[in-house]
N, C-alpha and C positions, 0 to 999 in steps of 0.2 A: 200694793199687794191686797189680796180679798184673803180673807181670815173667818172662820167661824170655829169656834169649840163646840163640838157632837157631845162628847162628853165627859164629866169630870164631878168624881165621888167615889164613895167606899163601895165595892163590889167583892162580898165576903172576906172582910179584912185585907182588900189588896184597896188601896188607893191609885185609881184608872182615871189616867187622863188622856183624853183622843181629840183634835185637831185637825183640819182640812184647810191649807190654804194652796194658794197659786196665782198669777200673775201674765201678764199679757202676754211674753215672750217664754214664759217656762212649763215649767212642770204643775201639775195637778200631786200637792206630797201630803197626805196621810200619815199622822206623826201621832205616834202611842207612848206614853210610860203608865209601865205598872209599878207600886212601890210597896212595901211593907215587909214584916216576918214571913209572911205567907208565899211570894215570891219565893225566897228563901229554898224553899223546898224542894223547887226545880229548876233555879239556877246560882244557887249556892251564892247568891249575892242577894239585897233588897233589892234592888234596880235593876227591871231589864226596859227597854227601848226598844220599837219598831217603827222602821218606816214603810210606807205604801208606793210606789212614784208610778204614776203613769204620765209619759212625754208629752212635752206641748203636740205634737204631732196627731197627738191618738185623744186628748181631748173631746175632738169633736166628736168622736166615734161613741165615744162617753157617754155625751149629753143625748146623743140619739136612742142610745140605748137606753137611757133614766124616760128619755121623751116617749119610745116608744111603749111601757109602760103606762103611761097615764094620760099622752096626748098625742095626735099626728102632726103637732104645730110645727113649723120649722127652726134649727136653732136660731133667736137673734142677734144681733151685732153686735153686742157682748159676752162673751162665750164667757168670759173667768167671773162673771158676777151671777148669769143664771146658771154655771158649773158648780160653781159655792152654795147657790139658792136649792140646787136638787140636792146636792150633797147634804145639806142641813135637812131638808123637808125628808130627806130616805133616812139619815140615820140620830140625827142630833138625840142627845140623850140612850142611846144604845152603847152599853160597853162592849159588843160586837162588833162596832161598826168596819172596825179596820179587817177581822176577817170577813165578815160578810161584802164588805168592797170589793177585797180580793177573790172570791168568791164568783159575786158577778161581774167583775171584768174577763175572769175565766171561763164564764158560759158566754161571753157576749165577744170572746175574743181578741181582748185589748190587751194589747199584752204590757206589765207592770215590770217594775225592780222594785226588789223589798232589801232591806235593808234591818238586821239587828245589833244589840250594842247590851253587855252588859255588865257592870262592875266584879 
């Protein structure tokens, strides 16, 4: 499995931590929790949970899309390690990152399942 944590710290008294991993045969999963009092407020629990999932399928349509931003290279033979490498270089350190994924997989036409969870 390829792993990197985007990002993880206090973002106006919510403790936000965001994640991106994925694997040769699966999914691309964007995995969120918020935690604190602050939460609280709009969903009656500290803890809520998100996920992002775009299919092994639609991956590469991903990477073209991040490529076609910054370069015309073509994807190489490792799709799940430069998928985790753009994924980190667009969003690492952003407590956006999971909407803003969702976001641009929606202008670029990838289609996602999301996934919420909260106590």
């Amino acid at each position: 499995m390829t792993f990197v944590t985007l990002f993880k710290g206090d973002v106006g008294g919510i403790n936000v931590s965001l994640t991106a991993s994925t694997d040769a045969n699966g999914p691309l999963q964007v995995s969120g929790s918020d935690m604190g009092k602050a939460v609280e407020k709009w969903f009656h629990s500290s803890e809520y949970e998100y996920n992002l999932i775009i299919a092994a399928e639609h991956k590469e349509a991903l990477v073209n899309a991040f490529l076609a931003e910054v370069t015309d290279k073509a994807v190489n033979d490792n799709l799940d390690i430069l998928l985790i490498d753009l994924i980190r270089r667009k969003f690492e350190g952003d407590p956006s990152a999971y909407t803003k994924l969702d976001d641009f997989c929606q202008r670029n036409n990838i289609p996602t399942e999301r996934f919420t969870w909260s106590s």
